[in-house]
Each structure stands twice: as C-alpha cells, then as structure tokens.
N, C-alpha and C positions, 0 to 999 in steps of 0.2 A: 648321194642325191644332194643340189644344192639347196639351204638354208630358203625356206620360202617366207616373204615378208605379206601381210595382209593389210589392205590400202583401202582407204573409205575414199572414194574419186566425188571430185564434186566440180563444179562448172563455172567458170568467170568468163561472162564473154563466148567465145569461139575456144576458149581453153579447155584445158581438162587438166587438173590438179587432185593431188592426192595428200592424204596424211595418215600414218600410221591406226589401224582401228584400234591400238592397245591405246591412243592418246584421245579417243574421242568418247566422250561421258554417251552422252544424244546428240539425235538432232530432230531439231523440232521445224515444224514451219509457222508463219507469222506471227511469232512473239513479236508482241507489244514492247520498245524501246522508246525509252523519257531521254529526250536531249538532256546534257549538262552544260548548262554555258562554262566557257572557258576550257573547256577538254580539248584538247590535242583532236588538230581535222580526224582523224583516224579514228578517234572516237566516236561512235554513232549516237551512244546513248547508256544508260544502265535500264537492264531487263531484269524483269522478277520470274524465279523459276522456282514456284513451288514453296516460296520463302524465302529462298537465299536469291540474292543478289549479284546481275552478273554484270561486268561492262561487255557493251558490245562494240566490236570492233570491225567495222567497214573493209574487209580484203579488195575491194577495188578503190576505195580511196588508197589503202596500202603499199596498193601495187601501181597506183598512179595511173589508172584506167579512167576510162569517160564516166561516169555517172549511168547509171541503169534507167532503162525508162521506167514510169509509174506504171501505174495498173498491176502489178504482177508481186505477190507476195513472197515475200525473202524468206531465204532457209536458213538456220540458225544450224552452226555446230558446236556445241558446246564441248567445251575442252578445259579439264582441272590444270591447272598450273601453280607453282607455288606461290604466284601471285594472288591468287583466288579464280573465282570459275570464268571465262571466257567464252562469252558468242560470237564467233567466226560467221559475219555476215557475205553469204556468199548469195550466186545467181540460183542454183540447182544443185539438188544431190544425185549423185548417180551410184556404181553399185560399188560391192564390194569384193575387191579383186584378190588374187594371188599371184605376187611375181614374184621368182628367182631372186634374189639378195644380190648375185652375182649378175644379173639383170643390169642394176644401175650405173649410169654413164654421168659424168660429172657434168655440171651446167657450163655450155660453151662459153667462152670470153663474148662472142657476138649479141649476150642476152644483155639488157640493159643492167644497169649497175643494181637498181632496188628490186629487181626481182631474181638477179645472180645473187644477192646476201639471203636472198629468204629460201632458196631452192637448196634440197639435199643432194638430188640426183634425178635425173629424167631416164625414162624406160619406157622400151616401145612396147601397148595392146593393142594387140591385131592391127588396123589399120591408123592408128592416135598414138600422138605423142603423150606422156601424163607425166608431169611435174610435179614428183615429192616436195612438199613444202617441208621446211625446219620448224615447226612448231613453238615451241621458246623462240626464237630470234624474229617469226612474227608477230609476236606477242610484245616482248621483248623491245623489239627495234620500232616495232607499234605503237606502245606507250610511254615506254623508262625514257628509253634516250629523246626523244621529241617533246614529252614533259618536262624535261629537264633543260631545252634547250627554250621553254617559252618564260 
C-alpha cells in the first residue's frame, strides 16, 4: 500500500491549496493583526496568539493575486518554523484529506514563476486540482529574501 500523506486544503481565490497537517500548529479565524511599517508587502502585520507573537503573512500578496474583497474575515494557519510562529493568511479553510504520496505530479513549467517556487507537487480530489505548498520556502521566500532585498 502506498505511503499516504495528510493535507489541511485551504482556499485562495478559485484555488485549492494544501500543506502538510504534521506542519500546521492551528488555525484560527479573524485574528486581530497590527501592521508594521516598513515590513516587506507580504507582511500583513504581527498577531498575538495567546502571548506569543506571530508575523503574519498575506499568501495572496505572496502569490501575486488581486487583493480580497472586505467584509469577509480571514483565516489564520498558523505554522512553527524555525523562524518563529507563522500566520498563513489565507481566503478559507477547507478539510483535511488523505492522498497517495505517489499521487503527486510535479508543478508544470506553464504555472507562473512565484507560485512554481512555492508549490511541492499538485494532486488531483475527486473533481479539484490541489496545490501542496512548500512551506519553508513560503515562509522563507515571503520574508528572508524580500527583507533582504529592501
């Protein structure tokens, strides 16, 4: 039997993205994030969770998508990294899956360039395509290197 990986899917847009549930702490909905001037666009803000302090990190600035309409409260995934804790500000959470390991197809050259560096592999449920995100490297390619470039 193949190696089965477990996926917490969640929503940008008309999309459907996933990331490994061994990599996701929570996920909350409309935590309160305080802008920081001078933060890298991809930064939304720093959120308080319980005490600790997380930055939060906008995935459709990320991913270079339109901006979300208002009225509709954002979902938070928080995610440890050895940078410290991470809110993955996405559209929607949706559930949590089981697929095949040997499931996943590598991202086609046809996807644009900054969402080909942050995808692991795409896998088709039932009738959706769902894009594993690399975790570190949207974290990663989020803040280190576009910090560093300001």
């Amino acid at each position: 039997m193949a190696d089965m990986l477990q996926l917490c899917t969640f929503t940008l847009g008309d999309r459907l993205f996933a990331l490994p549930v061994s990599e996701v702490r929570e996920v909350v909905r409309g935590l309160e994030v305080t802008e920081v001037p001078l933060a890298p666009e991809v930064v939304r803000g720093l959120a308080n969770l319980r005490g600790q302090i997380a930055t939060a990190v906008d995935l459709r600035r990320r991913l270079e998508m339109e901006p979300r309409q208002g009225g509709v409260a954002d979902v938070n995934i928080v995610v440890d990294v050895p940078e410290g804790l991470i809110c993955l500000i996405v559209d929607d959470i949706g559930d949590v899956i089981d697929v095949p390991a040997d499931s996943l197809s590598r991202p086609p050259d046809t996807l644009r360039p900054t969402l080909r560096e942050l995808v692991k592999g795409i896998c088709r449920v039932d009738d959706s395509l769902v894009l594993l995100l690399d975790t570190s490297r949207a974290v990663d390619a989020g803040l280190t290197r576009r910090a560093a470039a300001t």
